[in-house]
N, C-alpha and C positions, 0 to 999 in steps of 0.2 A: 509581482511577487505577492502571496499572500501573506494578511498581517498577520500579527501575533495574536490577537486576538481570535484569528479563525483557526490554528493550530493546533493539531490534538499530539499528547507522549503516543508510540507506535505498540505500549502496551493498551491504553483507552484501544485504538485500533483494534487491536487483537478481540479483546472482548467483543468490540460491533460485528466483527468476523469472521471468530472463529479461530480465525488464522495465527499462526504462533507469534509472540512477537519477534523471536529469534527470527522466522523466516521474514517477517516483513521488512529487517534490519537487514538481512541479508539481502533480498529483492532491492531494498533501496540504495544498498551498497552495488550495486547491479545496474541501478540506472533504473529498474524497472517501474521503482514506485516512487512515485516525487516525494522526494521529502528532504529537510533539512536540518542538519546538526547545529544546533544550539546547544552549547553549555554542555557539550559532551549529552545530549541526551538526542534521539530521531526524532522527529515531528514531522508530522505529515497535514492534508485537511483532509476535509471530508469528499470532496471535489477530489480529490487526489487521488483518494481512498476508491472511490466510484470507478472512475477510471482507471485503474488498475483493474477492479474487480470485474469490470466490464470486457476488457483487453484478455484478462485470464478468461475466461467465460467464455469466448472467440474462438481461443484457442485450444480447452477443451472439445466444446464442441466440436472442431473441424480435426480436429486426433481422433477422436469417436467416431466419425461419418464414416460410414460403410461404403466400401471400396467401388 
């Protein structure tokens, strides 16, 4: 498990990418993005973060790919 100390709120997240933090709350409620409840707040890492953005990125792209 990653420590506390490598742990970012899934709002920090959102500013690195973009991405809302409502959806990344949701994606994690989803299984999709690793992250963990603490104290009532999401937390995710960067590593985590990564992989997720890599895994969506995949997935785009092969929805895009011409038939």
């Amino acid at each position: 498990m990653a420590q506390l100390d490598d742990m970012l709120p899934l709002a920090d997240a959102a500013i690195l990418t973009g991405i809302t933090a409502h959806t990344l709350k949701q994606q994690a409620e989803r299984g999709r993005l690793q992250a963990r409840k603490l104290a009532g707040r999401w937390l995710t890492t960067r590593q985590w973060l990564a992989e997720y953005l890599e895994a969506h990125a995949r997935k785009n792209h092969q929805r895009n790919r011409p038939p």
